[in-house]
ROMARDREN-259922 format. One line per 5 residues: their letters; for each residue x, y, z of N, C-alpha, C. Coordinates in steps of 0.2 Angstrom, whole numbers, plus 5000, padded with zeros to 4 digits. Layout:
BEGIN
A	X/Y/Z/X/Y/Z/X/Y/Z; ...
END
This chain:
BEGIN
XXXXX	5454/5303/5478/5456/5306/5484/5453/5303/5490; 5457/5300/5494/5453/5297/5500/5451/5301/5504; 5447/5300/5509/5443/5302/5513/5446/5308/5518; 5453/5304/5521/5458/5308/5524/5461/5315/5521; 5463/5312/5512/5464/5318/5510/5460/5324/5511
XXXXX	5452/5322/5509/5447/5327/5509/5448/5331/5515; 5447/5328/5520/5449/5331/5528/5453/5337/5526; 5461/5335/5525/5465/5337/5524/5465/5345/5522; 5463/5345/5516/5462/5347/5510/5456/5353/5514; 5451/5353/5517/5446/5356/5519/5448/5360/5526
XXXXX	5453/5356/5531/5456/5361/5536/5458/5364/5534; 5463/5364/5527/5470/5369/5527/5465/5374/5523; 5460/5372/5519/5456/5378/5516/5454/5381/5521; 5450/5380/5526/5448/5385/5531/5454/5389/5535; 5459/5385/5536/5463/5390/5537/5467/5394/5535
XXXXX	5469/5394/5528/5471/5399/5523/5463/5404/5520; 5458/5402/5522/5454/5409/5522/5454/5412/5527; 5454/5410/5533/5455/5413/5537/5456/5423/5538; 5461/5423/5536/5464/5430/5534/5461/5434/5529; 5459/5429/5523/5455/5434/5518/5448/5436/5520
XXXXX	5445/5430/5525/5438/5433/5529/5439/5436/5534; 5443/5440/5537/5443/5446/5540/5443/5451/5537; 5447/5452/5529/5449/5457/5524/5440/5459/5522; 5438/5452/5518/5432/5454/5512/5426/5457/5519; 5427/5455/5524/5420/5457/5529/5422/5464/5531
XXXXX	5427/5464/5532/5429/5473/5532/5428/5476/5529; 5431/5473/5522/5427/5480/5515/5422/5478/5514; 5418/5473/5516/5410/5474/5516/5407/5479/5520; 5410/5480/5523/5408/5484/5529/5409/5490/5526; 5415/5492/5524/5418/5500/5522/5410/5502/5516
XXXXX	5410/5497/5511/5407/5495/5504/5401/5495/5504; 5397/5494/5511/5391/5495/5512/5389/5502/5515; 5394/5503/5518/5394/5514/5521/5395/5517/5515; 5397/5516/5507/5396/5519/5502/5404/5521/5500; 5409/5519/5505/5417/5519/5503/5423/5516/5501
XXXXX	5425/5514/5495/5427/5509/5495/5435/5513/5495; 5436/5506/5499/5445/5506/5501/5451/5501/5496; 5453/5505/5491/5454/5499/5488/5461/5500/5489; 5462/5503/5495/5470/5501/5498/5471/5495/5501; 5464/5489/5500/5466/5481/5500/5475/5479/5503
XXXXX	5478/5478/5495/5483/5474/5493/5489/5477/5499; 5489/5484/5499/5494/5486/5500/5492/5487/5510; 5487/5488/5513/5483/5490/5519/5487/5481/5523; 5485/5476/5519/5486/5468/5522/5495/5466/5524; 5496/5470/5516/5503/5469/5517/5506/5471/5522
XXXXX	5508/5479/5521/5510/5481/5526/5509/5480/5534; 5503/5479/5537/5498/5475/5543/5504/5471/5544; 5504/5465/5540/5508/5460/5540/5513/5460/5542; 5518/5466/5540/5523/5467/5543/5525/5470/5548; 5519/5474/5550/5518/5477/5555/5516/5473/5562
XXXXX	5513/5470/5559/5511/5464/5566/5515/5460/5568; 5518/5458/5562/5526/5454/5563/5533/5457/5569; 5533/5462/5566/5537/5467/5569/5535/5467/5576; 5529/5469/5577/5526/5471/5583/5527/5466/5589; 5525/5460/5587/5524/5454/5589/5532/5450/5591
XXXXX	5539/5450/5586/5544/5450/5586/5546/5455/5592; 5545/5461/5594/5548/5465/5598/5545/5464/5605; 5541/5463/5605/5535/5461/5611/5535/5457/5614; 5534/5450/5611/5534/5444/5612/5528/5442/5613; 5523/5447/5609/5517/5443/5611/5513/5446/5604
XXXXX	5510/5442/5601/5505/5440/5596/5500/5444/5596; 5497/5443/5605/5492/5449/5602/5490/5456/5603; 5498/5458/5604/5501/5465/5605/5503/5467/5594; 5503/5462/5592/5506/5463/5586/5499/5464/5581; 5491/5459/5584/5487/5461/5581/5484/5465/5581
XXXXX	5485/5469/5589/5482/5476/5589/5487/5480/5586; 5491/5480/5584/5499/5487/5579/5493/5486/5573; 5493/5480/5570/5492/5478/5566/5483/5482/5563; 5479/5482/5567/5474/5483/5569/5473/5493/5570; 5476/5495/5573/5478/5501/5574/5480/5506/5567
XXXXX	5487/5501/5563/5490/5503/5557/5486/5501/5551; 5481/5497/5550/5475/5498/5546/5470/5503/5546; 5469/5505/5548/5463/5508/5553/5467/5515/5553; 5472/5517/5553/5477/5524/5550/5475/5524/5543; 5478/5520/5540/5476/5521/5534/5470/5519/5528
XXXXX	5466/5517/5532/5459/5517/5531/5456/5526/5533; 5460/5528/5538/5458/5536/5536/5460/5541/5533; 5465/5538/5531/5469/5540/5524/5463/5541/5519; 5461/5535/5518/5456/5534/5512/5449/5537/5514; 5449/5539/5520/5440/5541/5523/5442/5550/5522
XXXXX	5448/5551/5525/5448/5560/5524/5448/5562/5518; 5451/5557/5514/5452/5558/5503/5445/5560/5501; 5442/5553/5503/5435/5554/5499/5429/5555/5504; 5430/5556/5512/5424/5558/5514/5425/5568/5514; 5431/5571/5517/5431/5576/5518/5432/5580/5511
XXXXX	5436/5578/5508/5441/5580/5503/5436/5578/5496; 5434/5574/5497/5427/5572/5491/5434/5569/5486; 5437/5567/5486/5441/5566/5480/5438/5559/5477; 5440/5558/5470/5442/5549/5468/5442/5543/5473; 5437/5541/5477/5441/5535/5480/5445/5529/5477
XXXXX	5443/5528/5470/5448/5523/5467/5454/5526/5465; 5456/5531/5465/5463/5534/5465/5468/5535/5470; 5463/5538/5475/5468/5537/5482/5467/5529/5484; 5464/5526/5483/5464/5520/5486/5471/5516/5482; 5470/5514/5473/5475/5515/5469/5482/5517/5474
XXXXX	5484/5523/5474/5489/5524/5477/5492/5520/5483; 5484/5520/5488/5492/5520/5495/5489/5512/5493; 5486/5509/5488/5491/5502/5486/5497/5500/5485; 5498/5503/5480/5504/5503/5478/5509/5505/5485; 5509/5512/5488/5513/5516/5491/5515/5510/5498
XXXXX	5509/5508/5500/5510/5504/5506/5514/5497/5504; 5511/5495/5496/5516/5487/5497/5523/5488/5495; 5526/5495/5494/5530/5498/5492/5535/5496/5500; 5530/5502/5505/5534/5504/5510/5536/5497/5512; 5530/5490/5515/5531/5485/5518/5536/5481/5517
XXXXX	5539/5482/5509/5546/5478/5508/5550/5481/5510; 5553/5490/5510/5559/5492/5512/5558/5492/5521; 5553/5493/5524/5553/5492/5532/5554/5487/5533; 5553/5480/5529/5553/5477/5531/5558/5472/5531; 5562/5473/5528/5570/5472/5528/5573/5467/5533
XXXXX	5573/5471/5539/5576/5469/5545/5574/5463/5547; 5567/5461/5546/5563/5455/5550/5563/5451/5542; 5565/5450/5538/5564/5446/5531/5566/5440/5536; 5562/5432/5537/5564/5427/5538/5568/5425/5544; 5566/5430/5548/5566/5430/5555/5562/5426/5558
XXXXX	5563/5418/5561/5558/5416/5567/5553/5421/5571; 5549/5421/5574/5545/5424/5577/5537/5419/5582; 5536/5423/5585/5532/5421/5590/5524/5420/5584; 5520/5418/5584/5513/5415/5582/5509/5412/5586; 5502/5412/5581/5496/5409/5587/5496/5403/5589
XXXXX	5496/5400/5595/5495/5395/5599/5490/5393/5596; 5491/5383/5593/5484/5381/5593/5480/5379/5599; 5472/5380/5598/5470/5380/5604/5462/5372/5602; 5463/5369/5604/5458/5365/5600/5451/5367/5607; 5446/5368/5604/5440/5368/5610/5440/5361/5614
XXXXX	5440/5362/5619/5437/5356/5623/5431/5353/5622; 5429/5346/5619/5423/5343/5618/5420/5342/5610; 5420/5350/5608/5417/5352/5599/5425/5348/5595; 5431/5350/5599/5435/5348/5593/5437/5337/5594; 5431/5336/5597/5432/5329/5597/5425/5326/5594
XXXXX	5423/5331/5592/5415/5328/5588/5419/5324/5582; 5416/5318/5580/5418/5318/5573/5419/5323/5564; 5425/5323/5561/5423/5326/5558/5423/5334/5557; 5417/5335/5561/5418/5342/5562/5422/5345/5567; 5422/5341/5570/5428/5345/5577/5434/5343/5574
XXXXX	5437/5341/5571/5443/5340/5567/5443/5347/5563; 5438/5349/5559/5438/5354/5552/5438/5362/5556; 5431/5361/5561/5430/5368/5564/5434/5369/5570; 5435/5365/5575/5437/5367/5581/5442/5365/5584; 5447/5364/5579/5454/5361/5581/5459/5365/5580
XXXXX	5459/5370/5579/5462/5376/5578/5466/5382/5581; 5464/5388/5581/5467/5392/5585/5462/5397/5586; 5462/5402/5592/5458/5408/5593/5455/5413/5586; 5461/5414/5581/5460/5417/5576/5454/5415/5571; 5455/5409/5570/5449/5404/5564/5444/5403/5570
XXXXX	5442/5406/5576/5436/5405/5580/5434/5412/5579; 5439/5415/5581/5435/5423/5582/5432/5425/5573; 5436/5422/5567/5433/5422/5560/5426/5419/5562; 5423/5414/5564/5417/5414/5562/5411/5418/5567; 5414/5418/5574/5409/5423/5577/5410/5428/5571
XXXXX	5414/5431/5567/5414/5439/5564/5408/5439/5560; 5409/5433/5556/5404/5432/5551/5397/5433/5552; 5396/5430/5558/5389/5427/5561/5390/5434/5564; 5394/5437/5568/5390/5446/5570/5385/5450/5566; 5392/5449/5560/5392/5455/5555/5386/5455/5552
XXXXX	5383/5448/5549/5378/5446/5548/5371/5448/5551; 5371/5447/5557/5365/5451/5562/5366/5457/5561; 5371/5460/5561/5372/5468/5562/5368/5470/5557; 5371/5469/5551/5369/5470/5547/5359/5470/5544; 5356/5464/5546/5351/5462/5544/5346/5463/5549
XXXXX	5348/5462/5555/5345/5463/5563/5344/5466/5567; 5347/5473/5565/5350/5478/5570/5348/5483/5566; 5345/5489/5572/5344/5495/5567/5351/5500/5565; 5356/5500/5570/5362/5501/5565/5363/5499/5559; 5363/5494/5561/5364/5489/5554/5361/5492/5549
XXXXX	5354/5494/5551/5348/5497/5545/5351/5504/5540; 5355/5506/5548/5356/5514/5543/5363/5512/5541; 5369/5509/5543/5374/5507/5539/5370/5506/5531; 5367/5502/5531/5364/5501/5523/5363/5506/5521; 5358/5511/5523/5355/5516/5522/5358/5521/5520
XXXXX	5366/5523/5525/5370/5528/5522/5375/5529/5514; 5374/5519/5513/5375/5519/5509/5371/5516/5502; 5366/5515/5503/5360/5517/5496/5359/5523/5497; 5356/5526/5502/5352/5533/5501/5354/5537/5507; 5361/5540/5506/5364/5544/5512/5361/5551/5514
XXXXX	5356/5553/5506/5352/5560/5508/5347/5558/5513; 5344/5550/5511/5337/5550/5515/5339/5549/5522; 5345/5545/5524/5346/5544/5528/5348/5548/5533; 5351/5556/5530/5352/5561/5533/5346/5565/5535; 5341/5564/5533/5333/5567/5533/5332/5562/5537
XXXXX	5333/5555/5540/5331/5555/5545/5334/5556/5552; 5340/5557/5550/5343/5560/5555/5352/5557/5560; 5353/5555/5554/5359/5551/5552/5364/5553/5552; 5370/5553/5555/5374/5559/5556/5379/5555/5548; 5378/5556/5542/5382/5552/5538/5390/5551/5537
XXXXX	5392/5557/5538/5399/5559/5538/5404/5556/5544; 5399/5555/5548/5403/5552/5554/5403/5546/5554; 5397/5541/5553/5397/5536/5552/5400/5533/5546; 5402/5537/5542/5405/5534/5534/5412/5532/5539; 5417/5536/5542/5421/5537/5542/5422/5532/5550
XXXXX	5417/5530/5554/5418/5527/5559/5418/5518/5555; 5415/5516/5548/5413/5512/5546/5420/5510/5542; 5422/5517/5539/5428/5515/5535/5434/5512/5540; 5433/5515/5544/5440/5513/5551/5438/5506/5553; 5433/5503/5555/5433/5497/5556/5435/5492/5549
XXXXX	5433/5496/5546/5434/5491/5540/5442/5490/5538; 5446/5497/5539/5452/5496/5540/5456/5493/5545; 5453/5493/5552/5454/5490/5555/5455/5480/5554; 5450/5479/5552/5448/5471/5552/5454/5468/5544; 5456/5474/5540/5459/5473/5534/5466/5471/5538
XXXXX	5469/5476/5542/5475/5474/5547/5474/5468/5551; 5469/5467/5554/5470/5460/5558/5471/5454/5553; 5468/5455/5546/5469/5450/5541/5476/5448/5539; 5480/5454/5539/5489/5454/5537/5490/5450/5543; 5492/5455/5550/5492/5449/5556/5492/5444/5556
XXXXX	5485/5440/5552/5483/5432/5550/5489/5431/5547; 5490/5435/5540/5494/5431/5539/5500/5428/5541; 5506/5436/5544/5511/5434/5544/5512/5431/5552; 5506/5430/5557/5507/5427/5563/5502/5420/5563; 5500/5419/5559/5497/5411/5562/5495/5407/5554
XXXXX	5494/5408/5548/5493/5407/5542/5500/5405/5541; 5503/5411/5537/5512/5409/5534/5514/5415/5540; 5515/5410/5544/5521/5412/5550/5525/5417/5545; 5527/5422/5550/5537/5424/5549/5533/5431/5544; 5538/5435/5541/5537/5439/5536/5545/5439/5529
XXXXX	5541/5439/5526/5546/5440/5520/5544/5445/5514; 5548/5443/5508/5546/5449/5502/5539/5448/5498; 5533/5452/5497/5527/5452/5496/5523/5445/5499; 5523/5447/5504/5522/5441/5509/5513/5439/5509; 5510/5445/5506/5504/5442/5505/5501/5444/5498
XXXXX	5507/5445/5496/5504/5448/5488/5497/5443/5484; 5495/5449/5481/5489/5448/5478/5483/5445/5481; 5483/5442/5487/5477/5446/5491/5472/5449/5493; 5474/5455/5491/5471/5460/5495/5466/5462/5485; 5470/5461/5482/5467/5461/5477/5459/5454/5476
XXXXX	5461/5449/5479/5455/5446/5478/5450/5447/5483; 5453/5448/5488/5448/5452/5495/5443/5454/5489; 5446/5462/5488/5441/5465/5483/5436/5461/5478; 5439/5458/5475/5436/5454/5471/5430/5450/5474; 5431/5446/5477/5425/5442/5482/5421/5446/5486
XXXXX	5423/5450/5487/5416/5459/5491/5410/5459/5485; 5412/5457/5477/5409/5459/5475/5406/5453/5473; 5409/5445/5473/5407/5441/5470/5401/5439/5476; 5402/5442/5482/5399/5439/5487/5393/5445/5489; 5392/5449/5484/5386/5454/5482/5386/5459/5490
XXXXX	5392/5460/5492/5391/5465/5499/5387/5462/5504; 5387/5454/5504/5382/5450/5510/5389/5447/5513; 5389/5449/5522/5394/5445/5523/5394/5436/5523; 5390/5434/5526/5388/5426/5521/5392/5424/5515; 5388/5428/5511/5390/5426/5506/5400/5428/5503
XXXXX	5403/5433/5504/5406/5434/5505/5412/5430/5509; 5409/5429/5515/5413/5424/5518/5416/5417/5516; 5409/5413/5512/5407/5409/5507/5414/5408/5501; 5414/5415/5498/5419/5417/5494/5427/5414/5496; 5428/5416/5500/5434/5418/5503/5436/5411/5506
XXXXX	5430/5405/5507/5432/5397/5510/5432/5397/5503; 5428/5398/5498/5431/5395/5490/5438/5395/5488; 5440/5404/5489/5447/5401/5487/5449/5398/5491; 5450/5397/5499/5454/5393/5502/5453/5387/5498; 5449/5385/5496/5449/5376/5492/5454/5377/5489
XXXXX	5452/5382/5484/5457/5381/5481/5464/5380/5479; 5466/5386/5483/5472/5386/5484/5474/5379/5489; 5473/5376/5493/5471/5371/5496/5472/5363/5492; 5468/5363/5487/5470/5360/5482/5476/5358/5476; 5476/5367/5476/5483/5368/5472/5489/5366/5476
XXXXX	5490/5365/5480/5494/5362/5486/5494/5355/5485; 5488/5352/5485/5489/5345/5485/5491/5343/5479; 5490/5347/5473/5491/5345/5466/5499/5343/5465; 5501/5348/5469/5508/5347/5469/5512/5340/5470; 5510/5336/5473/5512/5331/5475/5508/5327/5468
XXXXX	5502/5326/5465/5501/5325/5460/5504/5324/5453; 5505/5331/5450/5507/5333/5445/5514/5337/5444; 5519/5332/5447/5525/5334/5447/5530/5336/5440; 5526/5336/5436/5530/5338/5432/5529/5345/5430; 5523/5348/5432/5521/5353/5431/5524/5360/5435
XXXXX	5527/5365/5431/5530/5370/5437/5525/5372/5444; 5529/5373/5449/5525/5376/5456/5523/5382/5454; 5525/5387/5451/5524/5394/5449/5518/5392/5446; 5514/5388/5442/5507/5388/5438/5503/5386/5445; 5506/5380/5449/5500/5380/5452/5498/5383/5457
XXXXX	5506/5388/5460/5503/5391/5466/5498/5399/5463; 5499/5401/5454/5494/5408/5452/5487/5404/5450; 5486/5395/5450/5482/5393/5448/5475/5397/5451; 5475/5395/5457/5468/5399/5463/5468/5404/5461; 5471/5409/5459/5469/5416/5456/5466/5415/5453
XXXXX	5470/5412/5447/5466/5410/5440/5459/5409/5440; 5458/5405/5444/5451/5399/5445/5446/5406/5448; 5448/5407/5452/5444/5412/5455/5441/5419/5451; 5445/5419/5446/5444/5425/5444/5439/5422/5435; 5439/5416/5434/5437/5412/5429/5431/5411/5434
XXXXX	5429/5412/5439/5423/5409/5442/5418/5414/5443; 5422/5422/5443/5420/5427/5443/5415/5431/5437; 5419/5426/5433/5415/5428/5425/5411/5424/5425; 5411/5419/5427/5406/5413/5425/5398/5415/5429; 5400/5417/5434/5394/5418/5439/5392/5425/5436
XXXXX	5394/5430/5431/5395/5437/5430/5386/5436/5427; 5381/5440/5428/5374/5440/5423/5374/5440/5418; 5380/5439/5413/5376/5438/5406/5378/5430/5404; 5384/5430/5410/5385/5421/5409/5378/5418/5412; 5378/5418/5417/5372/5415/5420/5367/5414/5414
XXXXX	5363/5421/5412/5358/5423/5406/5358/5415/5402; 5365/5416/5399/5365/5408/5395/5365/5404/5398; 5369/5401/5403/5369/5393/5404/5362/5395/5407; 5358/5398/5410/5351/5396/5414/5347/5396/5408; 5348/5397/5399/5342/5397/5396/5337/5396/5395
XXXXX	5338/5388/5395/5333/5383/5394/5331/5383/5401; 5331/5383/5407/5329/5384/5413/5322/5385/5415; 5318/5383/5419/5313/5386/5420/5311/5395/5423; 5308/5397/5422/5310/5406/5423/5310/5404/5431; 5307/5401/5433/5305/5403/5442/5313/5399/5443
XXXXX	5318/5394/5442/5325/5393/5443/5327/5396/5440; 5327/5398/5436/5332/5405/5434/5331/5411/5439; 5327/5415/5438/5326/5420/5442/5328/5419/5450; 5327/5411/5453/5330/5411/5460/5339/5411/5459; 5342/5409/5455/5347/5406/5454/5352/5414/5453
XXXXX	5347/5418/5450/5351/5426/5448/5349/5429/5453; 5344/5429/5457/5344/5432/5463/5349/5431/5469; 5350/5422/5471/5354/5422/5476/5363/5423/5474; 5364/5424/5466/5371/5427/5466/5374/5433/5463; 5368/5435/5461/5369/5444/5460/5365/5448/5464
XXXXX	5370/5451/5468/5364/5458/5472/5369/5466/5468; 5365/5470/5467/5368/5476/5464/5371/5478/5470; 5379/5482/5468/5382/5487/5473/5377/5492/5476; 5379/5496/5484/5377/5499/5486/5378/5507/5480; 5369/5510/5480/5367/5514/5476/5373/5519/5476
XXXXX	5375/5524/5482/5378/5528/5484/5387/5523/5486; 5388/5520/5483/5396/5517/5484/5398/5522/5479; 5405/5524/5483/5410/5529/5480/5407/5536/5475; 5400/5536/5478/5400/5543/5478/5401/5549/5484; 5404/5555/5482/5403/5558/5489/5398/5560/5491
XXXX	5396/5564/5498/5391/5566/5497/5392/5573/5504; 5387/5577/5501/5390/5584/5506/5384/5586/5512; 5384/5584/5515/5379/5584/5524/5382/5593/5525; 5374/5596/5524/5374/5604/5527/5372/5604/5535
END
């Protein structure tokens, strides 16, 4: 692979994550307040047609990623009333308006199936997008894949830097202590869960307005499923997690290029290949794989190597809890 390719092959990864690093940072978000929304697959989908639509009738994109943003962030409180008020299963109700949501996005979205529509203007920085090399990869782009890495770099300090940030963690390891010190838990789970469902809408958006333009039949399927998956591989750190989310983009990225390669091969294998990989990478990295391949290792490289890629889920994740 030439040099050019590599290029190649590393823009289109970063910009098919794009969308998936707005999904994983949001459920990191939700996953760190102690509620997990695993209305993912169905929350992107629907988003996506809903931003489509929005942005189709409007004429403008970024009237489509606030519908978008608004109609997550609904149904992200869908999942916050189930299991913050109502104490229910959140993997049940989450389950459901999975399915229920990718259900509705195909019948509403009928109308607009492969309909042209308005998308993000590329906007290349002035000056950064003529650096060598990296002004080609980072800043040749569009607003969207800009405002993804500020998110990353916020989320980050918010989370690590900031006394909110402290108690966002807090509410979700130790939601009793952090009630004793005086935490309003309840409100903040639920203001936590809505941003998180929020940011999982602007991810659809991505897709069906500046990623894969236009809206069609499961137009982001499976997804919203690896979102979830990478929340976990990326141990609830948004770094890391983001990190995740460029992975698959290689991938899939790659699986693109293969096609021109290995043509004899069906397109249907290599476009579920990045699934596959990704979820084979999932095991790989999982602590009992590592256990072995690090055996012979020195203890003090072992032990750094299990530390920067396992962190335990938040203590208090997906339990209720009841604030007198």
């Amino acid at each position: 692979m030439s040099s050019e390719q590599i290029l190649i092959v590393l823009a289109t990864a970063i910009a098919s994550a794009t969308p998936l690093v707005f999904a994983v940072i949001g459920e990191t978000i939700s996953e760190r307040a102690g509620v997990i929304n695993l209305s993912a697959e169905g929350t992107i989908m629907f988003c996506a047609m809903v931003g489509f639509a929005a942005a189709l009738a409007t004429g403008s994109v970024w009237l489509g990623f606030i519908a978008a943003a608004v109609v997550g962030a609904l149904i992200a409180l869908i999942v916050a009333f189930n299991a913050i008020t109502l104490r229910q299963s959140q993997i049940a109700v989450g389950f459901v308006l999975a399915l229920l949501f990718s259900d509705l996005s195909s019948f509403l979205g009928v109308p607009i199936v492969r309909i042209p529509g308005p998308t993000v203007p590329a906007f290349p920085l002035p000056l950064l997008s003529e650096l060598p090399i990296v002004g080609r990869l980072l800043f040749s782009s569009d607003v969207v894949v800009y405002a993804s890495y500020v998110l990353i770099v916020l989320t980050w300090v918010f989370f690590y830097r900031t006394r909110a940030g402290l108690t966002l963690r807090a509410i979700g390891e130790q939601p009793n202590a952090a009630f004793a010190r005086g935490a309003d838990v309840v409100r903040l789970r639920y203001l936590y869960t809505l941003i998180g469902g929020a940011l999982m809408g602007i991810a659809g958006a991505a897709f069906s307005l500046d990623f894969k333009a236009g809206w069609s039949f499961r137009h982001t399927g499976g997804y919203g499923w690896i979102a979830l998956a990478i929340v976990i591989f990326g141990g609830w750190n948004p770094l890391r997690a983001a990190f995740g989310a460029y992975l698959f983009g290689v991938l899939q990225s790659l699986a693109s290029v293969a096609q021109d390669q290995f043509q004899g091969v069906p397109t249907q294998v290599l476009n579920v290949a990045p699934f596959a990989l990704m979820i084979v990478f999932l095991v790989f990295t999982s602590a009992g794989w590592l256990d072995r391949l690090l055996m012979h290792a020195p203890a003090k490289v072992r032990r750094r190597v299990l530390q920067a890629l396992h962190t335990a889920p938040p203590a208090a994740l997906g339990k209720p809890f009841v604030q007198d």
